[in-house]
C-alpha positions in Angstrom: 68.0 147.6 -22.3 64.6 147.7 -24.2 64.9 145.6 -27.5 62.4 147.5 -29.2 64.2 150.9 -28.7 67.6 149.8 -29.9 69.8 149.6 -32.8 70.6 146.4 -33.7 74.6 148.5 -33.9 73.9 148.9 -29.8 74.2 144.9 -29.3 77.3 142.9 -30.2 78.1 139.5 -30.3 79.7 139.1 -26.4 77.1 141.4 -24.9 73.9 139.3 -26.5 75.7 136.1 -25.0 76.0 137.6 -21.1 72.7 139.6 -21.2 68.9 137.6 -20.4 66.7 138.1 -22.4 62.9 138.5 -20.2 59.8 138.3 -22.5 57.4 139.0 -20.3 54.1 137.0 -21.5 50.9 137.8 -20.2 47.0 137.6 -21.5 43.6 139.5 -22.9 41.0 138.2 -21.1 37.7 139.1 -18.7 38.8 139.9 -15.1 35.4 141.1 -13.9 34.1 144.4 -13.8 36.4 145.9 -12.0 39.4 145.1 -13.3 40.2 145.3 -17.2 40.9 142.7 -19.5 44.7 143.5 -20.0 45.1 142.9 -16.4 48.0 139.9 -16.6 50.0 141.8 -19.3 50.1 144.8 -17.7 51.1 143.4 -14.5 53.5 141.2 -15.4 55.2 144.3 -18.0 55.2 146.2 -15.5 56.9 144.2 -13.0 59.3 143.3 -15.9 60.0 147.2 -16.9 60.9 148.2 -13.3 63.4 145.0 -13.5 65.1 146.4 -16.6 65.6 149.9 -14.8 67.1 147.9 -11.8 69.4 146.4 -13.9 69.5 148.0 -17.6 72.8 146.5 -18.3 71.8 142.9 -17.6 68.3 142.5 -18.4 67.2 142.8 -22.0 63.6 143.5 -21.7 61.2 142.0 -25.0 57.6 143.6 -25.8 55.1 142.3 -23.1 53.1 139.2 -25.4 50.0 140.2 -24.9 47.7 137.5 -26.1 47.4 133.9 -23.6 46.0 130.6 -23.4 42.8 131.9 -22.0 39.9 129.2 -23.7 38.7 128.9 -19.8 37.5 132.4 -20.4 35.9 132.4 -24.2 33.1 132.4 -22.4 33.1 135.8 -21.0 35.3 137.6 -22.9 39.1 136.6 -23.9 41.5 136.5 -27.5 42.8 133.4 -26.9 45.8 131.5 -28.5 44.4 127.7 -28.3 47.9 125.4 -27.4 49.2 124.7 -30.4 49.1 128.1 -31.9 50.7 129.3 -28.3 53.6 126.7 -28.5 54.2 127.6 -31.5 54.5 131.6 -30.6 56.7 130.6 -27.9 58.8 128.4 -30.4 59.4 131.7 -32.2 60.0 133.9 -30.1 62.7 131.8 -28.5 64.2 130.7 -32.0 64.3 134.3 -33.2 66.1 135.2 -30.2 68.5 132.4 -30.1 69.4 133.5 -34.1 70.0 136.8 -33.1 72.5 135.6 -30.3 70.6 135.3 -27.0 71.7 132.6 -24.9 69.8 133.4 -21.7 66.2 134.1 -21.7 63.7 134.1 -19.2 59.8 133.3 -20.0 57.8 135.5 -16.9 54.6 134.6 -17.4 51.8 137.0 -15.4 48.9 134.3 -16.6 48.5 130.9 -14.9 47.7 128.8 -18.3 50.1 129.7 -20.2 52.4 127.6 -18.3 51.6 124.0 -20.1 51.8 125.3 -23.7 54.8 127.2 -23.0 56.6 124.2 -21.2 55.5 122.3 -23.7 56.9 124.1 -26.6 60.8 124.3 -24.4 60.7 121.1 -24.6 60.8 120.6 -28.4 62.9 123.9 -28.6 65.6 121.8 -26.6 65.5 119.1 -29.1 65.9 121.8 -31.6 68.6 123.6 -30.1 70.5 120.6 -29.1 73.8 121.1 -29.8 73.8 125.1 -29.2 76.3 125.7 -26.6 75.4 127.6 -23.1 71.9 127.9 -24.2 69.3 128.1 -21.4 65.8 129.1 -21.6 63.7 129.0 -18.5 59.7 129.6 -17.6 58.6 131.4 -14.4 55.4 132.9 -12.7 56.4 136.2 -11.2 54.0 135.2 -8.1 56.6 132.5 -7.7 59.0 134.7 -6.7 58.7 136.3 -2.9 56.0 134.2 -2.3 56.3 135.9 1.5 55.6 139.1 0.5 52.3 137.9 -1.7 51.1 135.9 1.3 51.7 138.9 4.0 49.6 141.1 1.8 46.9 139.4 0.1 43.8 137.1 1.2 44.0 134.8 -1.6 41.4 131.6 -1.9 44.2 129.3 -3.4 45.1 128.0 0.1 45.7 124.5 1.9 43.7 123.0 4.5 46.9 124.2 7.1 46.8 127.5 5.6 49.4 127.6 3.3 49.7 128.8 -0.5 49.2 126.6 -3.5 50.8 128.5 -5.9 48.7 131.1 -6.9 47.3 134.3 -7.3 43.4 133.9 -7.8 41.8 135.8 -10.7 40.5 139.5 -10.7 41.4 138.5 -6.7 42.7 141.2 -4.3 46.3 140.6 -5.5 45.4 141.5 -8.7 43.3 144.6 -7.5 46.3 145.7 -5.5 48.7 145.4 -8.3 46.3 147.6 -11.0 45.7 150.0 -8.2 49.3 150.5 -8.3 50.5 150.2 -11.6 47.3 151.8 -12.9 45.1 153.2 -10.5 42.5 154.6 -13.2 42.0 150.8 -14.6 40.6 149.9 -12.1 37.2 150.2 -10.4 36.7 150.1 -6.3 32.6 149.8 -6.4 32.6 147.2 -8.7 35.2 145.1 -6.6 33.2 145.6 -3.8 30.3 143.4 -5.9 32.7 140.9 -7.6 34.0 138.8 -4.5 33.3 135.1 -5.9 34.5 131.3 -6.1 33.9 128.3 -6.3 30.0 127.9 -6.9 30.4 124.8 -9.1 30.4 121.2 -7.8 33.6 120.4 -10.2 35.3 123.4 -8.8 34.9 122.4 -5.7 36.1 119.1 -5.8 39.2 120.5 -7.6 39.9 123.1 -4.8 39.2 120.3 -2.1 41.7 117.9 -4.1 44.5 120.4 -4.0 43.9 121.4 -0.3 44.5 117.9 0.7 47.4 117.9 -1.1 46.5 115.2 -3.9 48.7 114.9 -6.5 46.2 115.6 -9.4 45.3 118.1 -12.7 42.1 119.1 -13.5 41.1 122.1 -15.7 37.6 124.2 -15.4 36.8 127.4 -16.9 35.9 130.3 -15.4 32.2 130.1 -15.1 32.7 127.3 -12.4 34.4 129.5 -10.7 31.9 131.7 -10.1 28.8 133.9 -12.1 31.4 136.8 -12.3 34.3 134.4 -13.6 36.2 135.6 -10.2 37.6 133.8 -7.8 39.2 136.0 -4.7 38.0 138.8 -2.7 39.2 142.0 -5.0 37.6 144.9 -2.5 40.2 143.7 0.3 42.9 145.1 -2.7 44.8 148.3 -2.2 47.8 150.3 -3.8 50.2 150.4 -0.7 49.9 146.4 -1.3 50.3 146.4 -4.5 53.4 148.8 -4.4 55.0 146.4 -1.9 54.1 143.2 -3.8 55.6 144.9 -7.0 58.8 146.0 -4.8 59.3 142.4 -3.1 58.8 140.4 -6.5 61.4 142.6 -8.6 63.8 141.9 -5.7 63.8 138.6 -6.0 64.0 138.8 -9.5 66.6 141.0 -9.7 68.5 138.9 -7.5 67.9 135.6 -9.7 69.2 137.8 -13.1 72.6 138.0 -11.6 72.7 134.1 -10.6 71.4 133.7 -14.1 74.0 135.7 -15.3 76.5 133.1 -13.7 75.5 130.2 -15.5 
């Protein structure tokens, strides 16, 4: 089901309660030249709208958001929601929901910074919500589901000294290439890829990539001109559709799966 193409007559009371609610929540920002700058929402939407045709009776699928926490990239180009003004999208989006009768919605997020604000503001909406029964609100990246199939088809720079992921997905990086390619293959540039491989050139990022490979348990935050002069960090030539279709196909498995455990709770 597609909120915005429905009659507010198509949902009653019991079938707002058992449904979950996915707003998928993405970004506007610079992802080099070869990619454009809606590049997280249409990824992440797009993942989300092949979820809602998997399971149109379960899923309840909420405009893609399309505007992020994306101050790392004012530099180069981004409309950016600074935190507070974020938390307090993500407050109302959630509280209109939860009026209407949603008590299981599911934040999929296809842009890595807009995981503090948006973790942030659940935890005041639990204080608000407090004493609303079976209500559950949860945040996820959709790279964090079928990690496997990201790993098998990507060369992606976010990766430990033994080789093994950090929770990623770069930026304007081949996973990202691959996806566009596949979900829009006109968006997308191949030359330009082929000129944009970049990351880290900075001394801070550096130390913060060394810091995570070791495994330290530590935050830092750096914009995206210490990633590199093309504010990419990954190899986006190595990026291809047949990858993207199977990284798109893996990751709505997964998720499709975790919609009916969701739907248990």
């Amino acid at each position: 089901m597609k909120l915005d193409r429905l009659r507010v007559s198509e949902l009653d009371k019991e079938t707002k309660a058992q449904v979950v609610a996915v707003v998928p929540l993405g970004a506007l920002e610079q992802h080099g030249s070869h990619l454009p700058m809606g590049t997280d929402y249409m990824i992440v939407g797009g993942i989300a709208e092949r979820l809602e045709a998997r399971l149109p009776n379960q899923v309840l699928l909420v405009p893609s958001v399309w505007m992020g926490h994306s101050d790392h990239h004012l530099e180069i180009g981004a409309i950016s929601a600074d935190v507070q003004t974020y938390m307090g999208m993500i407050k109302s989006i959630v509280r209109s929901l939860v009026t209407f009768g949603i008590r299981k919605i599911l934040l999929l997020s296809g842009h890595g910074r807009n995981d503090i604000p948006a973790k942030a503001a659940m935890l005041e909406l639990k204080n608000e919500f407090r004493e609303v029964d079976d209500l559950f609100v949860l945040f996820a990246s959709y790279w964090q589901f079928n990690q496997a199939v990201i790993d098998k088809e990507t060369k992606e720079p976010f990766r430990s000294e033994t080789g093994g992921r950090l929770g990623s997905v770069g930026h304007a990086s081949d996973t990202e290439m691959s996806l566009i390619l596949y979900l829009d293959e006109a968006c997308a540039d191949v030359e330009q890829a082929k000129l944009n491989a970049g990351g880290p050139r900075s001394t801070v990022q550096s130390k913060a990539n060394t810091l995570s490979r070791k495994g330290f348990p530590v935050y830092m935050t750096t914009d995206a001109l210490e990633w590199s002069k093309h504010g990419v960090n990954g190899t986006p030539a190595g990026g291809t559709a047949d990858a993207g279709k199977r990284i798109v196909e893996g990751v709505t498995d997964e998720l499709a799966d975790f919609i009916l455990a969701f739907m248990e709770w």
